[in-house]
Z-matrix of the N, CA and C atoms (Angstrom, degrees):
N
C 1 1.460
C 2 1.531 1 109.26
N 3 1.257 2 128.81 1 113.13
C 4 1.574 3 147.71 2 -169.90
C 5 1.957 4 97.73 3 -87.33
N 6 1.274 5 109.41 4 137.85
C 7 1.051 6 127.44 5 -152.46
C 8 1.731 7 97.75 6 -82.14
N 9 1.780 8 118.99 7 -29.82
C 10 1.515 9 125.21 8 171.67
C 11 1.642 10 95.70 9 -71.95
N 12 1.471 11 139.64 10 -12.81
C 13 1.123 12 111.08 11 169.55
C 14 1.412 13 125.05 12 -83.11
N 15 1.509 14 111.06 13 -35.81
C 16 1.254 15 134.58 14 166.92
C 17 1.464 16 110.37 15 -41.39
N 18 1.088 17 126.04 16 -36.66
C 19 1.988 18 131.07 17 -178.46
C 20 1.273 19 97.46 18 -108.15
N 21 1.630 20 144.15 19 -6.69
C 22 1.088 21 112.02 20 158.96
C 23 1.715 22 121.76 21 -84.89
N 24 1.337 23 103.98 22 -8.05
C 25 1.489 24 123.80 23 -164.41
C 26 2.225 25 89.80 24 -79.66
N 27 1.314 26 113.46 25 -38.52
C 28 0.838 27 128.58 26 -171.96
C 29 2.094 28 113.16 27 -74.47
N 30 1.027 29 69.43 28 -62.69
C 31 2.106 30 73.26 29 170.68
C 32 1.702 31 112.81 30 -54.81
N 33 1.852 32 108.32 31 -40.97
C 34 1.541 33 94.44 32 164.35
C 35 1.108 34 144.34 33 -76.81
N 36 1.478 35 111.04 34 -20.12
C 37 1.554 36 123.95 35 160.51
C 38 1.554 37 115.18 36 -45.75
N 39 1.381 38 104.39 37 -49.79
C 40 1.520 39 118.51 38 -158.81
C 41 1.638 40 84.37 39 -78.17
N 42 1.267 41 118.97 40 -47.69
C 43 1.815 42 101.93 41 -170.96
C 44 1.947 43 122.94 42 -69.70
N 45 1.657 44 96.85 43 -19.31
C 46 1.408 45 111.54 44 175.22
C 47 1.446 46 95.73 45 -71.41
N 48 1.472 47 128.84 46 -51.71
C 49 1.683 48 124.65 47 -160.56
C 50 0.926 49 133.00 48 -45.55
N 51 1.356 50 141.37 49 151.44
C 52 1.151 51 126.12 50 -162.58
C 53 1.957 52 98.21 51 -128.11
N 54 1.405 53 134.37 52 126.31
C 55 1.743 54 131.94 53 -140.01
C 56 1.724 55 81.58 54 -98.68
N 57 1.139 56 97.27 55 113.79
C 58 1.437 57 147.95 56 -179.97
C 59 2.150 58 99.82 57 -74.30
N 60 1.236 59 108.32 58 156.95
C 61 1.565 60 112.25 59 152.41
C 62 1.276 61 130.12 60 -101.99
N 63 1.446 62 108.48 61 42.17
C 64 1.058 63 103.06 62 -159.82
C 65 1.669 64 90.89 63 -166.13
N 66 1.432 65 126.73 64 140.03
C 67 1.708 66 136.38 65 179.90
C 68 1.687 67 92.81 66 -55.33
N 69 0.992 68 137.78 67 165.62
C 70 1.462 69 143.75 68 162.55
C 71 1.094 70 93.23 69 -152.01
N 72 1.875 71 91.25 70 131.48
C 73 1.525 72 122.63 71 164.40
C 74 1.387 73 120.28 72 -50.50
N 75 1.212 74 111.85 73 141.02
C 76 1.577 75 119.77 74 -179.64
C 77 1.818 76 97.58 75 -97.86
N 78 1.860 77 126.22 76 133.63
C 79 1.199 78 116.23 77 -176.02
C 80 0.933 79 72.06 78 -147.77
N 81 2.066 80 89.57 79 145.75
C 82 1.535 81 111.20 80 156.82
C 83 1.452 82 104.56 81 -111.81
N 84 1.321 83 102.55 82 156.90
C 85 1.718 84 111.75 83 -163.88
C 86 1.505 85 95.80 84 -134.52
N 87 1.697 86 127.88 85 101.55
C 88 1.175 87 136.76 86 171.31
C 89 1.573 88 117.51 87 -90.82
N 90 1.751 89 125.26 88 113.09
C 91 1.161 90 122.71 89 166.10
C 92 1.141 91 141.96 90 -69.02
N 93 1.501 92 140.10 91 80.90
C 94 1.038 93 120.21 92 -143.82
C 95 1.861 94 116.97 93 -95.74
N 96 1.381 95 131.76 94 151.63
C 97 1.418 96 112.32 95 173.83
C 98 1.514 97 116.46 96 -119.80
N 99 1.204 98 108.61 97 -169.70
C 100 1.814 99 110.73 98 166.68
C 101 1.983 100 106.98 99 58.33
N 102 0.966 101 102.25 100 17.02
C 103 1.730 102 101.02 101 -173.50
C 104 1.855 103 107.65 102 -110.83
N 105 0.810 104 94.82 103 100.59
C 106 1.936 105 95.71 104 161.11
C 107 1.099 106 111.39 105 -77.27
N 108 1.338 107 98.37 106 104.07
C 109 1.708 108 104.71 107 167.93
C 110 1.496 109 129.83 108 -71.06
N 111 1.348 110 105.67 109 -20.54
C 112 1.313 111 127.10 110 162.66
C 113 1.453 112 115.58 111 -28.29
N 114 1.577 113 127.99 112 -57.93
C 115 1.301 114 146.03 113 164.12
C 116 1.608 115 95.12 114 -68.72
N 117 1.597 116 90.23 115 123.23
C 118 1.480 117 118.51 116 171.03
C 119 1.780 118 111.50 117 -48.10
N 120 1.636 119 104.29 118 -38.12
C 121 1.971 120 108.78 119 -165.56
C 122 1.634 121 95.60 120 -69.93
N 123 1.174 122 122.56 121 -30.27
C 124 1.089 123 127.27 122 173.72
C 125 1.885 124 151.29 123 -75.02
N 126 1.261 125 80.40 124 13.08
C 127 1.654 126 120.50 125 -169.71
C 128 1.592 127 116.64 126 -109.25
N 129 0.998 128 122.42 127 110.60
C 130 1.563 129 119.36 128 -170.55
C 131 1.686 130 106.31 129 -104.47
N 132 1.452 131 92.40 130 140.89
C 133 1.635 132 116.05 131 163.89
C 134 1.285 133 116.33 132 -140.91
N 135 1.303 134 129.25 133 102.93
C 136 1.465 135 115.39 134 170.69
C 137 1.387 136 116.84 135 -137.16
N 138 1.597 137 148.78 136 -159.13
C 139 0.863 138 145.39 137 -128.95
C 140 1.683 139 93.05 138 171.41
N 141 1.528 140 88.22 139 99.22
C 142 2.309 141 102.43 140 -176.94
C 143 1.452 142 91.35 141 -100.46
N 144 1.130 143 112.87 142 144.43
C 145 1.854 144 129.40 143 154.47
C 146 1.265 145 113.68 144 -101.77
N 147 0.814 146 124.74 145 86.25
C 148 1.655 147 130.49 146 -173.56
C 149 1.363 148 120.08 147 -63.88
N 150 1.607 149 123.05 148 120.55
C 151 1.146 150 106.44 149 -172.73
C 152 1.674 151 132.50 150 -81.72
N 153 1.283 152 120.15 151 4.58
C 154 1.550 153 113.16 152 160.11
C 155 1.421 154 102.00 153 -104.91
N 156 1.205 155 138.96 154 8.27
C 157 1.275 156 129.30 155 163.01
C 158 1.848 157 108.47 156 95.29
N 159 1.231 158 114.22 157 159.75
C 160 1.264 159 95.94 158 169.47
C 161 1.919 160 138.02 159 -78.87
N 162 1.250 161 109.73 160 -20.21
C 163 1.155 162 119.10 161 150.04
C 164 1.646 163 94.04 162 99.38
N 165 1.556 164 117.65 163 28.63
C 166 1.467 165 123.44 164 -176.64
C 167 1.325 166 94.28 165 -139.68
N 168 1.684 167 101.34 166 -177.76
C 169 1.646 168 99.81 167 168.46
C 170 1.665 169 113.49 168 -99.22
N 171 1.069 170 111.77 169 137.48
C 172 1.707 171 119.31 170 172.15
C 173 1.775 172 106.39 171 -77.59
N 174 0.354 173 123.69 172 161.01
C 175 1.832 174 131.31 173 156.34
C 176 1.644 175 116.91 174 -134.22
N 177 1.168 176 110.56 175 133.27
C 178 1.383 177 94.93 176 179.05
C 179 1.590 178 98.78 177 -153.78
N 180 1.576 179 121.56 178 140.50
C 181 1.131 180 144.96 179 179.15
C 182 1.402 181 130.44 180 -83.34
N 183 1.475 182 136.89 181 115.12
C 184 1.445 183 127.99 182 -161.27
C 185 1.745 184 102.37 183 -101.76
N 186 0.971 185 94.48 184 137.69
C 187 1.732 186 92.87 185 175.05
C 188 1.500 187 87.51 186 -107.10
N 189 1.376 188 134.25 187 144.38
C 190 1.104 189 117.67 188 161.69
C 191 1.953 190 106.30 189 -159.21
N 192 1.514 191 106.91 190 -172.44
C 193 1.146 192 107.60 191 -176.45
C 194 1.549 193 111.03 192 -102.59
N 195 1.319 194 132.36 193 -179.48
C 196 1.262 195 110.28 194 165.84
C 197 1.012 196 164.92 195 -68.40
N 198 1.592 197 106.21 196 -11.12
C 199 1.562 198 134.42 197 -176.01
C 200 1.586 199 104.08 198 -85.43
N 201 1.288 200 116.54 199 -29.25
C 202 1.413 201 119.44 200 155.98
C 203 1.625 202 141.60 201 -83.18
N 204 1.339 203 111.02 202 7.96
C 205 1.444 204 126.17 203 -150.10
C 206 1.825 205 92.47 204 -73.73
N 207 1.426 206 108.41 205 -60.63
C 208 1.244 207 120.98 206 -173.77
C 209 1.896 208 117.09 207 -53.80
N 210 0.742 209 100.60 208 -49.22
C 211 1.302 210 104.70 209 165.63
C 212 1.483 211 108.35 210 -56.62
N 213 1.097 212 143.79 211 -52.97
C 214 1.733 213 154.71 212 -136.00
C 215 1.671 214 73.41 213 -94.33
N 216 1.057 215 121.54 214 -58.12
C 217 1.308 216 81.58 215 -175.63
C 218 1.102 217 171.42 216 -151.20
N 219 1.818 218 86.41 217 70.72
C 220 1.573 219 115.00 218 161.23
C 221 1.398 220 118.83 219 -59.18
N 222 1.567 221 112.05 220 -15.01
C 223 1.750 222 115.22 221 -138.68
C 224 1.863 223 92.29 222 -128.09
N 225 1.415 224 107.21 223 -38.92
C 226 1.689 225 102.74 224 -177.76
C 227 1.508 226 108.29 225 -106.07
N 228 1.370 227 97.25 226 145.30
C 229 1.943 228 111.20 227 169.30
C 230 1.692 229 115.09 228 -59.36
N 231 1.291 230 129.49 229 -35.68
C 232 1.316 231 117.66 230 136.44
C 233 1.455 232 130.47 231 -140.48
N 234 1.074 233 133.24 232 177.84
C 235 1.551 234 137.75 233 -149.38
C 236 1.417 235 86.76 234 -143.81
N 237 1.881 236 101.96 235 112.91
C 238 1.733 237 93.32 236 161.40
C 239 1.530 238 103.84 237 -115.48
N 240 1.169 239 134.58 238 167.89
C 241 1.252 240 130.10 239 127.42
C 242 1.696 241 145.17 240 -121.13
N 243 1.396 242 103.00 241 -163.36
C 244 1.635 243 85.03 242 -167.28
C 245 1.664 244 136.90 243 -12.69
N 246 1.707 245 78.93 244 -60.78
C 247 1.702 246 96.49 245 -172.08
C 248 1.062 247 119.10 246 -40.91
N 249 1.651 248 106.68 247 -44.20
C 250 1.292 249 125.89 248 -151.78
C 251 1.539 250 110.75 249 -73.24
N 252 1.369 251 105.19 250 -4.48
C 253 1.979 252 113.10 251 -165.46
C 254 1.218 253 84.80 252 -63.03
N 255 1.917 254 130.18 253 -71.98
C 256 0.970 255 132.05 254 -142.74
C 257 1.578 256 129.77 255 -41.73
N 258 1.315 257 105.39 256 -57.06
C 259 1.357 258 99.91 257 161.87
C 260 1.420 259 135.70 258 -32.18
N 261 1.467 260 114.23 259 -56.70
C 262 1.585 261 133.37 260 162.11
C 263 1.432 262 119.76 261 -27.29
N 264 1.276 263 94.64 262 -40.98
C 265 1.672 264 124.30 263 -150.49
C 266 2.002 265 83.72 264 -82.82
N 267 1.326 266 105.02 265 -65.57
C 268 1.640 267 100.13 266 -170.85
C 269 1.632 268 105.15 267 -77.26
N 270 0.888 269 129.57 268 -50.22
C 271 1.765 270 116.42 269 163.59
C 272 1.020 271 146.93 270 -58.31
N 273 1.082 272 118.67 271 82.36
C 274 1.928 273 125.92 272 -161.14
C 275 1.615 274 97.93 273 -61.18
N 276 1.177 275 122.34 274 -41.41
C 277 1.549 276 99.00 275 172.55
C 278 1.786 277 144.18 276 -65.10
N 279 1.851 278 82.77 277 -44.65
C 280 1.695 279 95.60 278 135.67
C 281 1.505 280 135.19 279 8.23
N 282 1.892 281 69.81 280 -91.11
C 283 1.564 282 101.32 281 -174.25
C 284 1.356 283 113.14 282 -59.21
N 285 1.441 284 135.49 283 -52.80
C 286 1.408 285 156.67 284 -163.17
C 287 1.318 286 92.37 285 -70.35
N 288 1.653 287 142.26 286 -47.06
C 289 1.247 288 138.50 287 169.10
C 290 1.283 289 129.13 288 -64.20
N 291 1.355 290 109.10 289 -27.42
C 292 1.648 291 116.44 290 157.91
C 293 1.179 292 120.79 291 -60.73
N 294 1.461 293 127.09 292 -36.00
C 295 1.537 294 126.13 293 -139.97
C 296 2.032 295 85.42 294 -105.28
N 297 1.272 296 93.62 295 -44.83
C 298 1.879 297 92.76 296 166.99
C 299 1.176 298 106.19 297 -57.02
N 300 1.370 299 154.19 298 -31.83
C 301 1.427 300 127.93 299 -131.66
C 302 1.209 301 91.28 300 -133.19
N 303 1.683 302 131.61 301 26.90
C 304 1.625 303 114.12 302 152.05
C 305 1.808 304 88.26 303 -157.63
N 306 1.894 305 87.36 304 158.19
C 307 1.603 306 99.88 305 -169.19
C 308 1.445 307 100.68 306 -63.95
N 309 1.544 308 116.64 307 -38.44
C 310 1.570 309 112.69 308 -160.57
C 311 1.452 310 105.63 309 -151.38
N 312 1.403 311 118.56 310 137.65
C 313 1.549 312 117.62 311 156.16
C 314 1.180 313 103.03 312 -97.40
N 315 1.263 314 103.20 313 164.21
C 316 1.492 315 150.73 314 -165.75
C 317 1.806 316 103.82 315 -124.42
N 318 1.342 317 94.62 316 150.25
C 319 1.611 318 95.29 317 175.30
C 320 1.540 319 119.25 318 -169.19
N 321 1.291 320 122.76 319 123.29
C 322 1.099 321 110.47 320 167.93
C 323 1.976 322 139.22 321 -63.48
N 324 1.237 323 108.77 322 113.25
C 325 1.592 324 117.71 323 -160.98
C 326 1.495 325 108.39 324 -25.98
N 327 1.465 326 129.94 325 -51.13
C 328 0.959 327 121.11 326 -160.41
C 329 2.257 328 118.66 327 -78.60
N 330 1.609 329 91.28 328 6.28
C 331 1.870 330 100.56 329 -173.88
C 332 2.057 331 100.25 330 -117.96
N 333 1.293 332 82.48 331 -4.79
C 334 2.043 333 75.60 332 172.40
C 335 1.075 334 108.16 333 -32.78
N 336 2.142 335 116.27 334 -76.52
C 337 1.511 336 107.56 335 -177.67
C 338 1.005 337 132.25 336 -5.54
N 339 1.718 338 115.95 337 -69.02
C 340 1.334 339 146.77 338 -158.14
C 341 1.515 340 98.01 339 -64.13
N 342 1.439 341 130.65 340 -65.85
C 343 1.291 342 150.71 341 176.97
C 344 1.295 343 97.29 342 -59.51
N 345 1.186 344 143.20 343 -34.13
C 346 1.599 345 110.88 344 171.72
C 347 1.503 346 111.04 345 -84.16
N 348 0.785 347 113.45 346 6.97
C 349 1.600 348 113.18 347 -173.35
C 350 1.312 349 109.95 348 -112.24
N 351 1.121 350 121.72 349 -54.79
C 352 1.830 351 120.35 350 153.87
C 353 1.523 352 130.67 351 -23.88
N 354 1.613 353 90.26 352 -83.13
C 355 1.272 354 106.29 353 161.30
C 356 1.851 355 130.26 354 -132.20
N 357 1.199 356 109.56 355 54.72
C 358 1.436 357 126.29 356 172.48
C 359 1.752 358 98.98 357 -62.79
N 360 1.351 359 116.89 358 -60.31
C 361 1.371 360 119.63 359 -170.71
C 362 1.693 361 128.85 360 -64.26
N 363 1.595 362 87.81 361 -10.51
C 364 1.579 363 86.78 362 -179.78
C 365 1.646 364 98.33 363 -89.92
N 366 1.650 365 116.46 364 -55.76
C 367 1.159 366 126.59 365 -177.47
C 368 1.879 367 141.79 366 -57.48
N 369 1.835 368 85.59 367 -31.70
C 370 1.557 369 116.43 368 164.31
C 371 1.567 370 112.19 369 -37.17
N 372 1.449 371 108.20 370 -88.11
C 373 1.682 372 113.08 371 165.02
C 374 1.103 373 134.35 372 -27.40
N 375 1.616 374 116.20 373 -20.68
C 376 1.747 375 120.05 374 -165.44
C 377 1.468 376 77.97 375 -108.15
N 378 0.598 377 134.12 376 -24.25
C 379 2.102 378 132.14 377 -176.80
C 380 1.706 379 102.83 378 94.41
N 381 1.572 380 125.53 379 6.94
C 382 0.726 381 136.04 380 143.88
C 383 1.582 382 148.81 381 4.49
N 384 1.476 383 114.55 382 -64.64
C 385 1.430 384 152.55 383 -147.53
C 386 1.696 385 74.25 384 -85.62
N 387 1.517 386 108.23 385 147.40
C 388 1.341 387 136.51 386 161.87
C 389 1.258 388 116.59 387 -64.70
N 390 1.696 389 117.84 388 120.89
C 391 1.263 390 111.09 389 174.57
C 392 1.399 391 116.88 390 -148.04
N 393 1.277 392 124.78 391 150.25
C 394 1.806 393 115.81 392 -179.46
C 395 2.133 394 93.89 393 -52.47
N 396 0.729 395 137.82 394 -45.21
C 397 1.458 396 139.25 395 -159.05
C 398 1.751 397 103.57 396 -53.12
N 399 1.534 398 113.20 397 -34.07
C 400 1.425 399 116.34 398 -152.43
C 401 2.089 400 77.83 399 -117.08
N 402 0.879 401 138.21 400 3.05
C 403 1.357 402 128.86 401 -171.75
C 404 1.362 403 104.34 402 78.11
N 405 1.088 404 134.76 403 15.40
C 406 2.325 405 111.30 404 -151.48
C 407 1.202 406 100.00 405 -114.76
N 408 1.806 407 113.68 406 18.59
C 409 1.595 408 122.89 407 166.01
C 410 1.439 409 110.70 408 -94.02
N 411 1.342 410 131.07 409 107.65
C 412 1.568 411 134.48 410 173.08
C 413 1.327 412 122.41 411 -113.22
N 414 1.077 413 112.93 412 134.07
C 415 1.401 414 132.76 413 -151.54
C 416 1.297 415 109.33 414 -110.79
N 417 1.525 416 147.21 415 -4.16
C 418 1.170 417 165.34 416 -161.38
C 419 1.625 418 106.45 417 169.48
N 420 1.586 419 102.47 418 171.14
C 421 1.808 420 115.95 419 -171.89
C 422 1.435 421 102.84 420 -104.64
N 423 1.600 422 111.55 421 -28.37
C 424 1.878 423 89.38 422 142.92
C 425 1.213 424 150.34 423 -41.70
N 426 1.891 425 118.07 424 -13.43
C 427 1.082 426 92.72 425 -155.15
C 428 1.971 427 88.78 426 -105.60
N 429 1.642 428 107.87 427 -0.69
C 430 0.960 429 112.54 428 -152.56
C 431 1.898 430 108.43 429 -58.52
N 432 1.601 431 104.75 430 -59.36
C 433 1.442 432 97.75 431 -178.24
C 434 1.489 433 121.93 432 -40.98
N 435 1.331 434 109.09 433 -40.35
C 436 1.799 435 121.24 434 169.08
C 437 1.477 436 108.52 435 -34.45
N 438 1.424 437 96.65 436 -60.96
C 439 1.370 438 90.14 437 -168.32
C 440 1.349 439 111.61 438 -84.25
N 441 1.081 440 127.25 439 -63.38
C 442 1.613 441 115.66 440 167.70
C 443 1.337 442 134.50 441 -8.87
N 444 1.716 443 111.21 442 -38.35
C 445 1.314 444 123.19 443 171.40
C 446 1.801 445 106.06 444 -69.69
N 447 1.274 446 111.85 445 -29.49
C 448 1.582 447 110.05 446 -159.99
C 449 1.364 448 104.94 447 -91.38
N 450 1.470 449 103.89 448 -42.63
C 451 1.836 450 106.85 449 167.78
C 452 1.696 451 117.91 450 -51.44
N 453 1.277 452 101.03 451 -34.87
C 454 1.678 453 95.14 452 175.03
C 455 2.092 454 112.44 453 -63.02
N 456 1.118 455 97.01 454 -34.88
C 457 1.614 456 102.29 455 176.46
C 458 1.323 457 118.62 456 -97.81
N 459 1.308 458 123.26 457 36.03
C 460 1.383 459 127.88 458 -169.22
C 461 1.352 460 117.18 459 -141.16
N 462 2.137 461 109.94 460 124.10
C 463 1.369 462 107.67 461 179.90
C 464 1.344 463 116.32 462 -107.34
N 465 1.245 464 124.81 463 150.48
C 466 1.420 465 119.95 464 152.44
C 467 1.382 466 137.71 465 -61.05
N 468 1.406 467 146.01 466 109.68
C 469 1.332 468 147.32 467 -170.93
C 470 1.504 469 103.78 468 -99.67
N 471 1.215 470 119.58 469 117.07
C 472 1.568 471 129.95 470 178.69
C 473 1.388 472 109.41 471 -120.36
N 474 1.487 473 121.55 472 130.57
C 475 1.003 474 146.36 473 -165.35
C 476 1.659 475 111.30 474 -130.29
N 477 1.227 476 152.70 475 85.41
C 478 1.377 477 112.41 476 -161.46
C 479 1.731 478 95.55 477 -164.76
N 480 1.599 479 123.42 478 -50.95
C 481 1.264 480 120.22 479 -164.35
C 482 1.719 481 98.40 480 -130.55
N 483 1.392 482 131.87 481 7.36
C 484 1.191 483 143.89 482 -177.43
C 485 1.946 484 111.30 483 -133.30
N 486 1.152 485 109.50 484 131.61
C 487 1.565 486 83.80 485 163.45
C 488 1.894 487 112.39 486 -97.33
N 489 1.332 488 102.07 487 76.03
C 490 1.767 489 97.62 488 173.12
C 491 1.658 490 91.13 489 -159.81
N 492 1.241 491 102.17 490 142.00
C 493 1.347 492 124.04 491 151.16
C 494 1.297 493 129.53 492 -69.91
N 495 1.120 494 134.33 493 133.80
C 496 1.602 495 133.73 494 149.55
C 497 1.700 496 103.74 495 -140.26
N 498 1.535 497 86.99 496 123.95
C 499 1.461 498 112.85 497 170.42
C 500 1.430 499 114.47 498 -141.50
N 501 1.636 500 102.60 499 124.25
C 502 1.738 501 103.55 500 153.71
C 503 0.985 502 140.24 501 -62.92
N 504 1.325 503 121.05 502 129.09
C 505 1.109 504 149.84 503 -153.65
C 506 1.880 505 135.87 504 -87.44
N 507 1.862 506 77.90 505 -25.84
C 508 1.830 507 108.98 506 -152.85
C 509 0.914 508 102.39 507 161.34
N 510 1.972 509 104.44 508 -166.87
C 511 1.152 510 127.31 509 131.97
C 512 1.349 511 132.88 510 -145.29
N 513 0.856 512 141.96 511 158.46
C 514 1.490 513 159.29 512 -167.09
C 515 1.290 514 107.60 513 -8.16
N 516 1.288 515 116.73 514 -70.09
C 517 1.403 516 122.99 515 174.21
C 518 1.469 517 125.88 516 -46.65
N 519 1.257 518 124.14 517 -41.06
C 520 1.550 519 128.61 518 164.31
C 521 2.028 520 93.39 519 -33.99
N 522 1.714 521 76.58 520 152.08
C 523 1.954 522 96.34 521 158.51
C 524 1.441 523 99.01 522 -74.18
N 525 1.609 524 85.32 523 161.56
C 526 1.511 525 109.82 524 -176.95
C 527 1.792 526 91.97 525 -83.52
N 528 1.161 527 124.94 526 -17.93
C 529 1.640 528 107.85 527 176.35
C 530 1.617 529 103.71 528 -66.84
N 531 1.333 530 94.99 529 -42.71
C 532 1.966 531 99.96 530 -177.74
C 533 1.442 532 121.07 531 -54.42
N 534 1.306 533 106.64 532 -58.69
C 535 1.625 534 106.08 533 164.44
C 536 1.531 535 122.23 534 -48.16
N 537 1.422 536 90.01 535 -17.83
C 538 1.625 537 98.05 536 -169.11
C 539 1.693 538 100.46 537 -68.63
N 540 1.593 539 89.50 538 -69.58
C 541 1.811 540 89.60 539 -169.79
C 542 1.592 541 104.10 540 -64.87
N 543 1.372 542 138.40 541 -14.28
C 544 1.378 543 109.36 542 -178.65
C 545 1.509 544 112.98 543 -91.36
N 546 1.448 545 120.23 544 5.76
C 547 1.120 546 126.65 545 150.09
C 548 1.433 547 147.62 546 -44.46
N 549 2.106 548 85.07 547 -67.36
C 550 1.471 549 95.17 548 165.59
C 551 1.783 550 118.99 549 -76.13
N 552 1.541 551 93.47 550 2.86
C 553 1.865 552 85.14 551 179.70
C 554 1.590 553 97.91 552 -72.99
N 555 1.662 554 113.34 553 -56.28
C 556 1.414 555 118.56 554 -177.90
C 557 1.426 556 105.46 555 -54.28
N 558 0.955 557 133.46 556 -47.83
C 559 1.836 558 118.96 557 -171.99
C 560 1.864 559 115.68 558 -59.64
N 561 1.845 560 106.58 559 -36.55
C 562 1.240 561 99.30 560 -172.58
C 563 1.675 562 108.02 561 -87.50
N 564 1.441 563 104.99 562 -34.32
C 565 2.134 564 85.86 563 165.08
C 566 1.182 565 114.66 564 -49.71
N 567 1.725 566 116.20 565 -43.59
C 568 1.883 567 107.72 566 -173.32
C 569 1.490 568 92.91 567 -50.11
N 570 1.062 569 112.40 568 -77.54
C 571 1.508 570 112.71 569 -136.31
C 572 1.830 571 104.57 570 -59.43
N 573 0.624 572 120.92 571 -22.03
C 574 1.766 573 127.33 572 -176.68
C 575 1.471 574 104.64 573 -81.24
N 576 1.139 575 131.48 574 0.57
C 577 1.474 576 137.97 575 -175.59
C 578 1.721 577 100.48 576 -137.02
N 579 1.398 578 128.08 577 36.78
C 580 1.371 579 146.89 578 -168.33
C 581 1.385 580 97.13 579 -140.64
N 582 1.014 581 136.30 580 149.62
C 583 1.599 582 149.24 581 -161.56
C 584 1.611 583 111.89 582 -80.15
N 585 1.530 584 83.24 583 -43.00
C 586 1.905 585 92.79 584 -173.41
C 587 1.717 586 103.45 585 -126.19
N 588 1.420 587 116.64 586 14.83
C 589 1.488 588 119.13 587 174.55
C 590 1.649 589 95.10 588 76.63
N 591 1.935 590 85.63 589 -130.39
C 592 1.216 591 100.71 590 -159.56
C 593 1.386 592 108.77 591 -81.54
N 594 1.324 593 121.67 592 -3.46
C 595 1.209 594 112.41 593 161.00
C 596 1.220 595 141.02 594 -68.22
N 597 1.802 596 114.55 595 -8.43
C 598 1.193 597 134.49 596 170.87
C 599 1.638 598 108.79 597 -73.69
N 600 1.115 599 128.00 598 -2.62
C 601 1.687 600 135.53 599 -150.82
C 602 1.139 601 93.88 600 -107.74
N 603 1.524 602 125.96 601 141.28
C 604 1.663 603 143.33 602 -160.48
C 605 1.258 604 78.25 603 -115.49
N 606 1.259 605 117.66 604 -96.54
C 607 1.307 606 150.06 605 -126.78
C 608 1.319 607 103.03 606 -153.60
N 609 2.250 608 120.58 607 137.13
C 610 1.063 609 114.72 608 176.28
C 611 1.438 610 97.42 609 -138.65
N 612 1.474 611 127.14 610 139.30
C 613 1.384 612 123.81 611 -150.00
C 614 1.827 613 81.64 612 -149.73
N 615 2.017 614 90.69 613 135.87
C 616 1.850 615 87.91 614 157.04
C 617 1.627 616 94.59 615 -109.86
N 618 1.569 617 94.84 616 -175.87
C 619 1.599 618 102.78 617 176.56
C 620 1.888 619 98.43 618 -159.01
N 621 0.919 620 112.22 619 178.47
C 622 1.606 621 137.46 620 173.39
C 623 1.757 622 91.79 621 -123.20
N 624 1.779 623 101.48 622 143.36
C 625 1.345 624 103.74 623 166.49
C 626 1.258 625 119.19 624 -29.86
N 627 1.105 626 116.18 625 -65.24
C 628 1.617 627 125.44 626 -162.46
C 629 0.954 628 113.63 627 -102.57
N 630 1.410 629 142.81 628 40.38
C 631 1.439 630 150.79 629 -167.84
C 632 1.375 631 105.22 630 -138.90
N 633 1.573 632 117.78 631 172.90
C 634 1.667 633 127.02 632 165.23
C 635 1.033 634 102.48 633 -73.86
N 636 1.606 635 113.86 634 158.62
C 637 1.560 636 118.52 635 161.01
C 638 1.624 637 80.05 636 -69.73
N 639 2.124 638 77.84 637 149.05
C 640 2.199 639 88.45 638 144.13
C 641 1.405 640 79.22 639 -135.32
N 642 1.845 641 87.61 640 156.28
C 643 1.265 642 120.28 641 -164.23
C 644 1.854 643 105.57 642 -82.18
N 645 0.849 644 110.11 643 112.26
C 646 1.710 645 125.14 644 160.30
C 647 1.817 646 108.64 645 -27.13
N 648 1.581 647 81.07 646 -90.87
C 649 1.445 648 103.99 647 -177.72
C 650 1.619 649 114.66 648 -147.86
């Protein structure tokens, strides 16, 4: 995928769009073929840092212990701890309103147990739940600003019961160079974590929320 296709795909979106009240997400939508998802090696999960960032707000939630509390939170939108599971734990609506209302938890390594058992079931399904895979396991309050900074620029790529991607990109307002490079960042992790690369690739389309895909390539 050539980087003049990537910005021409981008100038027609923006000339098809129609100006909304509202920022609209920039998504790229990758088709992929020839892949049995059936086989586990063939199933993608990963975790992009995009380099102009997404250009929205992230929110993200710290579960943590106490020696880290103070730190957590300068850096997260909220800070729970232990105590605080319980409630979660007996209110399924609660719970279901927590797990909607931030992009990512955070957690200190040694209360996972606790946190999957509380609320594993609300957060599990949203892909949510803390894991070494997504980084959102912390091991000290050093590592927190680090990560906090990286979770704000960071998408999820799911691969698993569909063969197509959709990942955000941005939004609207960013330059078309910006969308540009956080594009080709998301297209070249997909494809390098695909069996046969780019040969696994159908079709690659951007879009605006409320717009048509146009086709990439």
């Amino acid at each position: 995928m050539k980087k003049e296709e990537v910005l021409k795909a981008i100038k027609e979106a923006r000339k098809q769009n129609k100006k909304r009240n509202f920022t609209q997400t920039a998504e790229l939508i990758v088709a992929l073929k020839d892949l049995d998802l059936k086989k586990p090696e063939n199933q993608v999960e990963l975790y992009v840092t995009l380099p102009e960032g997404l250009g929205k707000e992230i929110k993200i939630a710290g579960i943590v212990s106490p020696d880290m509390l103070e730190e957590a939170k300068k850096y997260f939108d909220l800070v729970l701890v232990e105590e605080d599971l319980e409630k979660y734990r007996k209110n399924k609506r609660l719970g279901k309103k927590l797990a909607r209302s931030y992009d990512y938890f955070v957690a200190s390594a040694p209360l996972m147990p606790k946190i999957a058992a509380a609320i594993g079931r609300y957060l599990g399904p949203l892909g949510r739940l803390p894991s070494p895979r997504a980084g959102t396991i912390i091991a000290s309050k050093q590592q927190i600003p680090i990560l906090a900074d990286k979770l704000r620029k960071t998408v999820r790529i799911i691969v698993k019961k569909q063969p197509q991607a959709q990942v955000r990109v941005g939004v609207e307002s960013m330059s078309d160079e910006a969308l540009a490079r956080n594009i080709e960042t998301v297209y070249n992790q997909l494809i390098h974590h695909l069996p046969r690369e780019e040969q696994n690739v159908k079709h690659v389309y951007f879009k605006f929320t409320m717009s048509k895909p146009v086709r990439v390539v």
